[in-house]
C-alpha positions as CSV (number, residue, x, y, z in Angstrom):
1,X,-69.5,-91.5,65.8
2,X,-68.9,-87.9,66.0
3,X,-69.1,-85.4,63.9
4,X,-66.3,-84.3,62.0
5,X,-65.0,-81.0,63.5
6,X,-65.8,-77.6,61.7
7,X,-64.0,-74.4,61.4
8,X,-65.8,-71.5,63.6
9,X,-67.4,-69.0,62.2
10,X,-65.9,-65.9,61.4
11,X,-66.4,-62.4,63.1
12,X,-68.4,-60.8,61.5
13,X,-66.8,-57.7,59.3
14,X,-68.2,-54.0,58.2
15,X,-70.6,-54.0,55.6
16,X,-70.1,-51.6,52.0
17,X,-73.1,-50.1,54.1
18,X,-71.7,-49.4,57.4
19,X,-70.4,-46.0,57.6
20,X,-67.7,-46.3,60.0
21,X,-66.1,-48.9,57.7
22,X,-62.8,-48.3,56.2
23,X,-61.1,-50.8,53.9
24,X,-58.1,-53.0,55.2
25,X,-54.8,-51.9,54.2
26,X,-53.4,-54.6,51.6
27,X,-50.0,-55.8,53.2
28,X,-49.2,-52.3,54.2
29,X,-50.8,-51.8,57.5
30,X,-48.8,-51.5,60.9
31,X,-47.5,-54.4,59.8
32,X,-46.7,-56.0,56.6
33,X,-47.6,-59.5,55.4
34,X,-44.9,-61.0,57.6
35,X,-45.5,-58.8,60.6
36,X,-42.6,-56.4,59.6
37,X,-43.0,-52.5,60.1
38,X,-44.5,-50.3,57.1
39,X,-41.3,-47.1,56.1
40,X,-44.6,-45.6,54.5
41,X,-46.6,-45.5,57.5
42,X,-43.8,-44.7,59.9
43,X,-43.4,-41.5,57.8
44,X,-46.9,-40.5,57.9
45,X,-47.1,-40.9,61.8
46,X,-44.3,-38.3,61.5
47,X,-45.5,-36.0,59.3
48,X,-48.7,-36.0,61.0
49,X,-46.6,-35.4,64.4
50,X,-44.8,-32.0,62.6
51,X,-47.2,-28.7,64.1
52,X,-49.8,-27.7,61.2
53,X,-47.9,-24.6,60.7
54,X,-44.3,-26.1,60.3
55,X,-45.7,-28.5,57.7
56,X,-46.6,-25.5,55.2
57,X,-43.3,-23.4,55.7
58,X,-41.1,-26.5,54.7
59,X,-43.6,-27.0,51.3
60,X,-42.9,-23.6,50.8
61,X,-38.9,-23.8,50.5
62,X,-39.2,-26.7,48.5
63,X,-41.3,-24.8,46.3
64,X,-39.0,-21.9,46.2
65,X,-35.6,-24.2,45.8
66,X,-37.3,-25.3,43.0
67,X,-37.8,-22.3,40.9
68,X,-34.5,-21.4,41.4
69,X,-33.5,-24.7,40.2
70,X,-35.8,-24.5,36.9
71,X,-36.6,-21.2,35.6
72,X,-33.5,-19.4,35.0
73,X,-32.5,-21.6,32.4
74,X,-36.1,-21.8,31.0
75,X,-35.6,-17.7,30.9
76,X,-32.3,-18.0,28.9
77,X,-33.4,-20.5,26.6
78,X,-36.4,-17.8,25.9
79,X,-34.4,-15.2,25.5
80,X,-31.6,-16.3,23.0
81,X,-27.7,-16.2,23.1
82,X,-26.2,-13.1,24.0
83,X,-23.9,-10.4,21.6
84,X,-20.8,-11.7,23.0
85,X,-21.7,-15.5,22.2
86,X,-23.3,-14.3,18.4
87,X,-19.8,-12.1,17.5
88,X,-18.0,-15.3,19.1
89,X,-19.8,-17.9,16.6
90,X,-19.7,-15.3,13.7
91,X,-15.6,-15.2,13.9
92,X,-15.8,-19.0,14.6
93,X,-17.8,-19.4,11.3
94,X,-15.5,-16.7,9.6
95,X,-12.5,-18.8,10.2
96,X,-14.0,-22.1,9.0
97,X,-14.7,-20.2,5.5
98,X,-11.6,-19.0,5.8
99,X,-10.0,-22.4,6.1
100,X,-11.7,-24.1,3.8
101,X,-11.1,-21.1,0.9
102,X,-7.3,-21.6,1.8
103,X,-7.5,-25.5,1.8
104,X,-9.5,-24.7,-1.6
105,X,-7.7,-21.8,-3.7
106,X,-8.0,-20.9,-6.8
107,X,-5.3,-21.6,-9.3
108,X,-3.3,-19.0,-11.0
109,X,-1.5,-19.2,-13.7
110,X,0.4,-16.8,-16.4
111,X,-2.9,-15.5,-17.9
112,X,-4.3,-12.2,-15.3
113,X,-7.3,-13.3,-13.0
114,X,-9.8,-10.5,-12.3
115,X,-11.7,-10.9,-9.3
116,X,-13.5,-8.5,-6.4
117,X,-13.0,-8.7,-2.7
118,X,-15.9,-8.2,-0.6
119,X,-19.1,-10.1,1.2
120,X,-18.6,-13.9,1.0
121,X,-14.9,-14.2,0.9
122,X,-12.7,-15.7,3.5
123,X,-12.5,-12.7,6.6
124,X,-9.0,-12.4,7.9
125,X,-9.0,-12.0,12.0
126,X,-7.4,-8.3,10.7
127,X,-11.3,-7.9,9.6
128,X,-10.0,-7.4,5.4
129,X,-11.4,-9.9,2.9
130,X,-8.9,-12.2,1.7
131,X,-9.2,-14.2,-1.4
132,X,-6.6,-17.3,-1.9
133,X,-4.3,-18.5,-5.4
134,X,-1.7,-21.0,-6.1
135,X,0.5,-20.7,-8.5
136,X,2.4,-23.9,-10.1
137,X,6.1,-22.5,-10.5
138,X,8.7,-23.7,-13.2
139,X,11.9,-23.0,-12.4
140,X,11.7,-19.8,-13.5
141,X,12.3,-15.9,-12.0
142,X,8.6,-14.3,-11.6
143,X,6.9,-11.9,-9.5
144,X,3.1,-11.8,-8.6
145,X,1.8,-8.2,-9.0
146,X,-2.4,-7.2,-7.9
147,X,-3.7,-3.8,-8.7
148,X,-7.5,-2.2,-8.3
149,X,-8.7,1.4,-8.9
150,X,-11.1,0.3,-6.3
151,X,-8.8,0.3,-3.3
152,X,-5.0,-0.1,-2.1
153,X,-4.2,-3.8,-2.5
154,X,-2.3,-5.9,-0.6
155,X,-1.1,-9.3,-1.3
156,X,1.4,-12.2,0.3
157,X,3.1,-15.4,-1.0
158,X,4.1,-18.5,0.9
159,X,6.9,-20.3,-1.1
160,X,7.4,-24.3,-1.5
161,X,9.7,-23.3,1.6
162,X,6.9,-22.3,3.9
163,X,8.3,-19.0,4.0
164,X,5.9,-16.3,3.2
165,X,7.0,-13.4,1.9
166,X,5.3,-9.6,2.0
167,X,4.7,-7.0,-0.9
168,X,7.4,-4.7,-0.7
169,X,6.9,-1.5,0.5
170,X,9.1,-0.1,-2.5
171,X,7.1,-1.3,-5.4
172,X,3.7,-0.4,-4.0
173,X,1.4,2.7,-5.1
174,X,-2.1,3.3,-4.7
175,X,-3.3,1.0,-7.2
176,X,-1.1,-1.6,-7.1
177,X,1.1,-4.6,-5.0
178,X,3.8,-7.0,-6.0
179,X,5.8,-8.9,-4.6
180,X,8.9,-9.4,-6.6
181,X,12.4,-11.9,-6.6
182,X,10.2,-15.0,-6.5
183,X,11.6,-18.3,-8.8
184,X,10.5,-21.9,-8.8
185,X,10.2,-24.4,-8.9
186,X,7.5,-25.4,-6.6
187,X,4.2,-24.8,-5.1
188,X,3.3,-21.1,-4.4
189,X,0.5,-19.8,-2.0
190,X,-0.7,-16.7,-2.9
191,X,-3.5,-14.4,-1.0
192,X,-5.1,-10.8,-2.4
193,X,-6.1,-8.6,0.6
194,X,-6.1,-4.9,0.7
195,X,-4.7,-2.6,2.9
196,X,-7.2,-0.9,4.4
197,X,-9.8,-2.3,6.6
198,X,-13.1,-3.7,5.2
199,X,-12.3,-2.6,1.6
200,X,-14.0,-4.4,-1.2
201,X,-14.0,-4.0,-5.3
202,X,-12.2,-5.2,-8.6
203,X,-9.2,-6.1,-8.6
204,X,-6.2,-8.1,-11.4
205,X,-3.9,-10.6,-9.8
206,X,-1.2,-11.9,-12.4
207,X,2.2,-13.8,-12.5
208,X,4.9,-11.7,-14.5
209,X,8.0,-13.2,-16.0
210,X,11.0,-11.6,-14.4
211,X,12.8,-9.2,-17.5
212,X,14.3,-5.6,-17.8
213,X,12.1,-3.2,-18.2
214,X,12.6,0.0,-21.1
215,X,15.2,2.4,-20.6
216,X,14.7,6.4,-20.4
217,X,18.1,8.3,-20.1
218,X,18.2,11.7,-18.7
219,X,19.2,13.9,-21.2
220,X,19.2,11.8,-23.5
221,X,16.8,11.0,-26.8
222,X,12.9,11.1,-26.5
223,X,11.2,8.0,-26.6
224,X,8.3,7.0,-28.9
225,X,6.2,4.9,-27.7
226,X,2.4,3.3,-27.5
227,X,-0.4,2.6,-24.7
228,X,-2.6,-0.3,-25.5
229,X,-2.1,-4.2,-26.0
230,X,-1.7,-6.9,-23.4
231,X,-3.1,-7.1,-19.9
232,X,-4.8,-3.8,-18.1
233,X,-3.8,-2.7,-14.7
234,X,-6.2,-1.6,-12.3
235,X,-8.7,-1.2,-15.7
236,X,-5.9,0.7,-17.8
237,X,-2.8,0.0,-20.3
238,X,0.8,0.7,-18.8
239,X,4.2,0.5,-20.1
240,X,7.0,0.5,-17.8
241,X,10.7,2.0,-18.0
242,X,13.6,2.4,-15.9
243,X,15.1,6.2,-16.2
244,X,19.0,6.0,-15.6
245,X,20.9,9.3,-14.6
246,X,24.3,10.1,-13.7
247,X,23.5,13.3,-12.1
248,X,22.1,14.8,-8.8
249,X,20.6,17.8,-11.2
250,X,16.8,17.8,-10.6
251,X,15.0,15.9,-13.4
252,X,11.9,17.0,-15.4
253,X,9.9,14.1,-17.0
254,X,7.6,14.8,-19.6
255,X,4.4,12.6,-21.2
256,X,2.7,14.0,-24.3
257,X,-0.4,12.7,-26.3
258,X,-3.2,14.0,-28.7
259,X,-4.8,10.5,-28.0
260,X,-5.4,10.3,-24.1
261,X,-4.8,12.0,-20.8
262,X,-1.5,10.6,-19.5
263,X,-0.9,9.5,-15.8
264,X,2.5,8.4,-14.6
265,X,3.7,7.4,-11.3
266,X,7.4,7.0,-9.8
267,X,8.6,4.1,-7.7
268,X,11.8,4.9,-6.6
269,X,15.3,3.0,-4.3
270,X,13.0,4.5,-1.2
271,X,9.3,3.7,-2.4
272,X,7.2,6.0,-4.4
273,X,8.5,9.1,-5.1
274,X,6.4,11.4,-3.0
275,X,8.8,13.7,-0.9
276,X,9.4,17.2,-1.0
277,X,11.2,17.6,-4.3
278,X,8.4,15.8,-5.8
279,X,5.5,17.5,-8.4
280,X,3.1,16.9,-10.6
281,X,1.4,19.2,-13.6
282,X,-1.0,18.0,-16.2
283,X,-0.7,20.7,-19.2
284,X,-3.8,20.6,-22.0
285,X,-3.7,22.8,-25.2
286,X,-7.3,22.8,-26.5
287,X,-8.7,19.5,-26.5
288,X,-5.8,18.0,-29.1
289,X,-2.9,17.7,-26.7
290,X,-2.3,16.4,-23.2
291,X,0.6,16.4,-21.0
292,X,1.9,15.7,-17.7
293,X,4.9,16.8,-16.5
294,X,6.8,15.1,-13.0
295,X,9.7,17.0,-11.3
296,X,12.0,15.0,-8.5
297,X,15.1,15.8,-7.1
298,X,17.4,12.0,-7.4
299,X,19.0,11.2,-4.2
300,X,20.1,7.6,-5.7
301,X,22.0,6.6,-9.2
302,X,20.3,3.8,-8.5
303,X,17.9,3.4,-11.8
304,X,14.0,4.6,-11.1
305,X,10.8,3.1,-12.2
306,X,8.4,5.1,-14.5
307,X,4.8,3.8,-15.2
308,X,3.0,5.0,-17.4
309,X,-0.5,4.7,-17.9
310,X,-4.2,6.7,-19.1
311,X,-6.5,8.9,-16.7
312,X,-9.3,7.0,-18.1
313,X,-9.8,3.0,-18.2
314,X,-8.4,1.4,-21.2
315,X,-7.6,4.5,-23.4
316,X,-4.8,3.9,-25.8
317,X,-2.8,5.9,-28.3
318,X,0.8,6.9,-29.2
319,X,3.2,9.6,-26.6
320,X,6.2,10.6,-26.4
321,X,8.4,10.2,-23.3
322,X,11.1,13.0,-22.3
323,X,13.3,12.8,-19.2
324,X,15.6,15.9,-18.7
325,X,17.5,17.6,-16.1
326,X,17.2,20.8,-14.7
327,X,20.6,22.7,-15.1
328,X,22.0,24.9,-13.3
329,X,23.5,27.5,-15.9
330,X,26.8,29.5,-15.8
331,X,26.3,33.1,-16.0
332,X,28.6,35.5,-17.0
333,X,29.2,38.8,-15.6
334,X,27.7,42.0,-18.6
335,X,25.5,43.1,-20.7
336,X,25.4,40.2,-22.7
337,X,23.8,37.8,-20.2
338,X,21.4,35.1,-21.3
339,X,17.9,34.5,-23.0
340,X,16.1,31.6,-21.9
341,X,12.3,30.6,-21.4
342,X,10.6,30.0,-17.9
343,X,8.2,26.7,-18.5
344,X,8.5,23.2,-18.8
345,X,12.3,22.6,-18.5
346,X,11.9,24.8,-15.5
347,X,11.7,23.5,-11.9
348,X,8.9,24.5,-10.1
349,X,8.5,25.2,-6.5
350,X,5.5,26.3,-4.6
351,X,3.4,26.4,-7.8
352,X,5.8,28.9,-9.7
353,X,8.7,27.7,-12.3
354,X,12.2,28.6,-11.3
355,X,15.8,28.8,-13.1
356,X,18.8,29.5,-11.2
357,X,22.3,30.7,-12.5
358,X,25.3,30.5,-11.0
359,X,27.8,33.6,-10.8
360,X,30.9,34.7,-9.8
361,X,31.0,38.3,-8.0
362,X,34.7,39.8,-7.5
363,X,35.4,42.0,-5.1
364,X,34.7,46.1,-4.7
365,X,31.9,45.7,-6.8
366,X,28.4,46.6,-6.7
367,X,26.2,44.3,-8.3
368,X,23.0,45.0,-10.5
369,X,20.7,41.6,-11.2
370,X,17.8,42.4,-14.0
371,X,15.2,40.0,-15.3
372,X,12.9,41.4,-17.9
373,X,10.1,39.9,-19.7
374,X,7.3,40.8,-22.4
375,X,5.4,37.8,-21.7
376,X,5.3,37.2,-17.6
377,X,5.9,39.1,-14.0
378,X,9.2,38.3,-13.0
379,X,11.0,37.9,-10.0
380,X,14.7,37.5,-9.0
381,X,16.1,36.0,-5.9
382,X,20.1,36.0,-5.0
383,X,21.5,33.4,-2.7
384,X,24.8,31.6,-1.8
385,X,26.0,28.9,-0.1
386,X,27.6,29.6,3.8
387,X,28.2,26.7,6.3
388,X,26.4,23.9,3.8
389,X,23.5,25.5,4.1
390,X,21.8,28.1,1.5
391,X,21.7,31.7,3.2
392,X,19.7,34.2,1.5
393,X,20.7,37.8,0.6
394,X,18.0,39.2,-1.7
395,X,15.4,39.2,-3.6
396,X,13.2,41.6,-5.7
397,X,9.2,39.4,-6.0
398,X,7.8,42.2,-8.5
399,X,4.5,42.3,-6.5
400,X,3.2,44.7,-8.4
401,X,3.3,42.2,-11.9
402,X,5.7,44.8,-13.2
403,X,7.7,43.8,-16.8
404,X,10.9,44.0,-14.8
405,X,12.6,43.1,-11.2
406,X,15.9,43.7,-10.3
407,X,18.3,43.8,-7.7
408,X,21.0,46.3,-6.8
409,X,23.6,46.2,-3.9
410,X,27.1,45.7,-2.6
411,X,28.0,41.8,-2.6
412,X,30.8,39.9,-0.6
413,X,33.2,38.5,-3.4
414,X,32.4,35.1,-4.0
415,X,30.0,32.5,-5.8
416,X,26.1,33.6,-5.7
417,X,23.0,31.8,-7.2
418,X,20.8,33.8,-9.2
419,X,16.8,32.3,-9.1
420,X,14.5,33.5,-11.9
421,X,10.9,33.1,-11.4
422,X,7.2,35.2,-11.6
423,X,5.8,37.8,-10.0
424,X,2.6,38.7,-9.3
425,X,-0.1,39.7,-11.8
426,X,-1.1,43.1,-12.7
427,X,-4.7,43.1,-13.4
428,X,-4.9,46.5,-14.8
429,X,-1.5,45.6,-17.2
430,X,-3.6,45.5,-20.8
431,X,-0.7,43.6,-22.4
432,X,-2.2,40.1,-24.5
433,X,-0.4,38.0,-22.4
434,X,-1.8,39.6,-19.1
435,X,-5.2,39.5,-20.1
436,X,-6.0,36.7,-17.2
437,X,-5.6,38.3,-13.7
438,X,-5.8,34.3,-13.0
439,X,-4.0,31.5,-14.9
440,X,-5.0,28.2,-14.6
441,X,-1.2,27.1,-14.2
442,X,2.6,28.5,-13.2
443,X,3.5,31.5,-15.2
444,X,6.2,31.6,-17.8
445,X,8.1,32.9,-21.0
446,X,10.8,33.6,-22.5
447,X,13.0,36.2,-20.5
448,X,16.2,38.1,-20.2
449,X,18.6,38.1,-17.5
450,X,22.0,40.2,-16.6
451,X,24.6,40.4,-13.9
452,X,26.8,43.5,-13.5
453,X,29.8,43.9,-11.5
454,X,30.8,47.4,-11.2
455,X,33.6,49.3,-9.5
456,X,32.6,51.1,-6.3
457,X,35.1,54.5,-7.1
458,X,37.0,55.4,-9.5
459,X,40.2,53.3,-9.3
460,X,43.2,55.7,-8.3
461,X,46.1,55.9,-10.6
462,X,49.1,54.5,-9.3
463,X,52.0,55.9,-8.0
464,X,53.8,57.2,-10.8
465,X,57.5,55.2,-10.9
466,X,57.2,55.2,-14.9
467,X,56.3,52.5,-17.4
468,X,54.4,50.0,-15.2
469,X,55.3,46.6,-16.6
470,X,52.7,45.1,-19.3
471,X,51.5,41.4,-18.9
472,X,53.5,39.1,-21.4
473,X,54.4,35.3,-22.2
474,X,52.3,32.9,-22.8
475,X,50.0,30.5,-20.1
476,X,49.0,27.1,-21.3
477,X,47.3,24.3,-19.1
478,X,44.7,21.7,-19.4
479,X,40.6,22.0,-18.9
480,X,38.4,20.1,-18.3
481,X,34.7,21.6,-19.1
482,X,31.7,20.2,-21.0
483,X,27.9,21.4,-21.4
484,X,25.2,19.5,-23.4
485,X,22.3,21.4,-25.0
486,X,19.5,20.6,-27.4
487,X,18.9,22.5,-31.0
488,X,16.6,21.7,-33.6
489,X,15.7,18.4,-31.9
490,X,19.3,17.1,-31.5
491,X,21.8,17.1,-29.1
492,X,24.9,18.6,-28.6
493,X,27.7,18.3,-26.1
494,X,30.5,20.8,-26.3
495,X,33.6,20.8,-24.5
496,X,37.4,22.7,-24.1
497,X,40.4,20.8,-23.0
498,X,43.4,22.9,-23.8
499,X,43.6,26.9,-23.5
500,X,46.5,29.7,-23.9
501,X,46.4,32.7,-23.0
502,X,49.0,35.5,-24.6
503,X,49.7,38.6,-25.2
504,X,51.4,39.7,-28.7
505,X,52.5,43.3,-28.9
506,X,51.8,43.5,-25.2
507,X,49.0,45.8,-26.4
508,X,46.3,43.1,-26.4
509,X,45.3,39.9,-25.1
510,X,44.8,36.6,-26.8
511,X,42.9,33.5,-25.7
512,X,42.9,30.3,-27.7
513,X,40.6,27.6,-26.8
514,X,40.8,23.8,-27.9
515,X,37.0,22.9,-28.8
516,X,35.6,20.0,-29.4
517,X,31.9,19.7,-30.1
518,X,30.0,16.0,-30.2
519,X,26.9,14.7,-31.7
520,X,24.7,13.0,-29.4
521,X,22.2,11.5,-31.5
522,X,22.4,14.2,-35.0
523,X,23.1,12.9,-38.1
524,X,23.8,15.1,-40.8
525,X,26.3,18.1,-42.0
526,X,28.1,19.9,-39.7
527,X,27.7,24.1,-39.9
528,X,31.0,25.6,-41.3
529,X,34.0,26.0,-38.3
530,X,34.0,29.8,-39.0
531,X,30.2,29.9,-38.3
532,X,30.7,28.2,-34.9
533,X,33.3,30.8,-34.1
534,X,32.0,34.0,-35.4
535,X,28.8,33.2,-32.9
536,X,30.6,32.8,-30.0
537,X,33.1,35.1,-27.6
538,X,34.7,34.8,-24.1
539,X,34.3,37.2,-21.0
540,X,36.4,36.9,-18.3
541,X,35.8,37.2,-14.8
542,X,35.6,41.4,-15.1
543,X,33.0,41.2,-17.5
544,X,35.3,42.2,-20.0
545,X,34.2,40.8,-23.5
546,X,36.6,39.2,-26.2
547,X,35.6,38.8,-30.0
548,X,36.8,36.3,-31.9
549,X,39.1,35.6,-34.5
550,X,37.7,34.1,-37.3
551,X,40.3,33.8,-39.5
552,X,42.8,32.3,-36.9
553,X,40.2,29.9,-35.9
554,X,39.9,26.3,-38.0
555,X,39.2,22.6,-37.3
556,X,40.3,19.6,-39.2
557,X,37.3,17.9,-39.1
558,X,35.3,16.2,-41.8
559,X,31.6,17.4,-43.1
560,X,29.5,14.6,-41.5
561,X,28.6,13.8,-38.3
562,X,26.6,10.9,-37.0
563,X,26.0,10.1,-33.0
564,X,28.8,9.8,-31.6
565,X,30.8,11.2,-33.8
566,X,32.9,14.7,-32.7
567,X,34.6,17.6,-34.7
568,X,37.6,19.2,-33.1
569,X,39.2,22.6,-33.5
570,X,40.7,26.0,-32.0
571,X,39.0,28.9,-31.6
572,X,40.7,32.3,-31.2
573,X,39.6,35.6,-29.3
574,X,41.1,38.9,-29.0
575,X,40.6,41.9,-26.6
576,X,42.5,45.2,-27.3
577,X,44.4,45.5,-24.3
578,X,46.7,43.4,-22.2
579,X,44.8,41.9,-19.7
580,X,46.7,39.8,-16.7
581,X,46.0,38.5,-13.7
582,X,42.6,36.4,-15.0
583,X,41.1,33.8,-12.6
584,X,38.3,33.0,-15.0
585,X,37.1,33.1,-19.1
586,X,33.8,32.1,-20.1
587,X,33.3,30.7,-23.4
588,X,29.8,31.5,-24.6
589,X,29.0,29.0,-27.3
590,X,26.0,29.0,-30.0
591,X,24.7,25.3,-30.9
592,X,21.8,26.7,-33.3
593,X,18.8,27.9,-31.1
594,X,20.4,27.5,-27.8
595,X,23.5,29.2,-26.1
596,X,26.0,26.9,-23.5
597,X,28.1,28.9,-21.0
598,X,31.4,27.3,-20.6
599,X,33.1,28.9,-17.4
600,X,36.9,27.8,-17.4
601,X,39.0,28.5,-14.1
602,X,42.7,30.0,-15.0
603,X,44.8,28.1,-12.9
């Protein structure tokens, strides 16, 4: 039987000793396990096809493509963000405070809040520090007021409207902000800023009930009055008051205490007062009295608003509180003319006090205007009205601090103003009351002053065509002419309604005037009618001076007088010839210490 068959032997393959041996590709030779063809091998029968040379330079730009791929941003990441993307992400954080202060503010109710602006509050995009309030309204009238003596304030509301509203530009100062006519009920948003960029500090933010505040008149009594109590503003006391006038005089307002330096400020229909008309002076005597005194020229009747508070934080103490205007006095032409003192209840202008008179000069005259003084330099200035406008004609400065300046020249008829101020000092003048070549403050005193009107020539007789007819009847007509002055701490107002001018005997004139004299705020006696009239006279527009009557003079009136209250008489003046053709008397009236010009036009 034969064998059974057998498989042939294999070739015989390359030893692990044979050194030309090279191990068999596993499925990924020329051809794989089913006889297809190998991608990888194809590709490295390629590569191996590319030139030596070539085969480097294309490592090379992927190399190269590579870094410019990868180490740029490796770089930036090294390096950090950039000052545009840090002041980008510092506003970005800025505003998220900011929201989530005003999505978390404080509430603020009737009692003041005292807080400080500055490093970790909310920052507004306008770069100021904002801190943010609401305020629960009832329905109620309320304004919300901040103030700092750290820096100028600023504050906003948003109503239960969504409207927000602005502090107004007319209640603002240095120190303070409100934002007033506010009224509830409702939700209120309120946010504390300042004005200026980047300012930071203490500051009060409160809700004040809407009410009237204090009333000052203008010449009208002084007010008592204490600092101290309730909330501080900007770290001091106030009290507020509204001065009322009537009058487009210039107004003097005056703060006195022994207890602490007084500060006042002036918020006004336009804002505070801060224009040209406006002044301050702080007066000391010794270290017992302090004052300050404000000057403004009105332009509205509209009431102002006076605050009042310390130079120092939280003093307190009594004052008194003076508001008075600055009249402009009547002067009449003659010897006589009028005593007054240049100080206080002066204006001042360009660091000097000032009084001005008004005058009438008639015709073909030539004028002399003296000041004299024991106790100041003065200096006179003359000036009238032409076109609207003031038009200067002279002036006499004293700049040699002489105890007397005057004027002397020929004047246009018509109405002049006559300005009394100071001179300059004389250092070498060894008076007492020159003894400092440089005061610390305006000069002043009490002074005289006279206007005299005389004739150019000798009048020439008239023609002789015998007795020239005398003035006679009698004029009567109605006045209207009041003054007010102060004496002894009281006020007085005195006034002529009625006059008559005659001439008995044709030898002499006589002028009868209808007073009446009222008591602002006196209470008391009366002085006797014949003392009123033996103190005062009349001069008419010549400067001719008539004396009057006492005996033909008398009022009806009772003893007593109380505010309010008025006595009523005649008074009767003679002069010894017969005087006609009068456009203008002058009573010149005594009330005590001080002396009221009445000027009266003769119709």
């Amino acid at each position: 039987m034969p064998p059974p068959e057998t498989p042939a032997d294999p070739e015989p393959g390359p030893t692990p000793l044979d050194p030309d041996a090279r191990p068999a590709p596993v499925g990924d030779g020329p051809a794989g396990p089913d006889g297809e063809p190998s991608l990888r091998a194809h590709l490295a029968e390629l590569w191996h096809r590319v030139p030596f040379a070539a085969r480097w330079a294309a490592v090379g730009a992927a190399l190269v493509l590579l870094a410019l791929a990868v180490v740029p941003p490796v770089i930036e990441a090294t390096e950090g963000p950039t000052e545009e993307e840090l002041l980008a992400q510092a506003a970005r954080d800025r505003a998220q405070w900011a929201t989530f202060r005003r999505q978390s503010p404080v509430p603020l109710g009737t009692a003041p809040v005292t807080d400080a602006l500055g490093p970790g509050d909310a920052e507004r995009s306008d770069d100021r520090y904002a801190d943010y309030y609401v305020h629960q309204a009832d329905s109620v009238a309320f304004s919300v007021l901040v103030t700092s003596d750290a820096f100028a304030p600023d504050v906003a509301v948003r109503g239960p409207d969504g409207r927000t509203v602005a502090a107004s530009d007319l209640l603002q100062t240095d120190t303070r902000a409100e934002v007033d006519g506010l009224r509830g009920p409702g939700r209120f948003e309120v946010v504390v800023t300042s004005r200026d960029v980047g300012a930071t500090g203490a500051y009060e933010v409160a809700v004040l009930p809407a009410r009237p505040a204090d009333s000052v008149y203008v010449d009208g009594e002084a007010r008592l009055d204490t600092l101290g109590g309730g909330p501080r503003r900007a770290g001091r006391f106030e009290r507020i008051y509204g001065i009322a006038t009537d009058t487009d005089l210039p107004v003097v307002v005056r703060v006195v205490s022994s207890a602490f330096r007084p500060r006042i400020q002036l918020i006004g229909p336009n804002g505070q007062v801060r224009d040209a008309s406006w002044s301050l002076e702080r007066t000391a005597q010794g270290d017992s009295l302090y004052g300050v005194v404000a000057r403004y020229l009105p332009g509205w009747e509209a009431p102002y608003r006076l605050l009042v508070s310390s130079e120092g934080p939280g003093e307190t103490g009594p004052f008194a509180l003076d508001a008075r205007s600055v009249p402009v006095r009547d002067l009449a032409l003659g010897d006589a003319g009028e005593t007054q003192t240049l100080g206080d209840g002066s204006w001042l202008r360009d660091g000097r006090y000032l009084d001005t008179y008004r005058v009438r000069i008639p015709s073909d005259r030539r004028t002399t205007v003296r000041v004299e003084s024991d106790e100041f330099p003065p200096a006179v200035r003359i000036w009238r009205v032409q076109r609207q406008a003031r038009s200067d004609v002279a002036e006499a400065l004293n700049p040699d601090g002489a105890a007397a300046a005057e004027i002397e020249r020929e004047l246009d008829p018509g109405e002049y103003f006559v300005e009394v101020t100071s001179g300059e000092v004389d250092d070498d003048d060894d008076r007492p009351a020159r003894d400092d070549p440089k005061p610390d403050g305006p000069l002043g005193g009490e002074y005289a002053v006279t206007v005299r009107a005389e004739p150019l020539e000798p009048p020439e007789p008239p023609p002789s065509t015998g007795d020239s007819p005398a003035p006679s009847g009698t004029r009567v007509f109605a006045t209207e002419v009041r003054r007010t002055g102060e004496s002894g701490g009281s006020t007085f107002e005195v006034g002529v309604t009625n006059v008559a001018i005659s001439y008995p005997g044709t030898r002499q004139t006589r002028v009868q005037l209808s007073v009446t004299v009222r008591s602002v705020d006196y209470t008391g006696n009366w002085a006797p009618w014949e003392s009123f009239a033996r103190q005062a006279y009349v001069v008419d527009d010549r400067g001719r001076r008539y004396e009057a009557a006492v005996g033909e003079s008398a009022s009806p009136s009772g003893p007593s007088a109380e505010p309010g209250t008025a006595r009523r008489g005649t008074v009767v003046f003679y002069y010894p010839e017969a005087v006609g053709a009068l456009e203008r008397v002058v009573l010149v009236a005594s009330i005590g210490e001080r002396t009221l010009t009445l000027p009266i036009p003769v119709p």
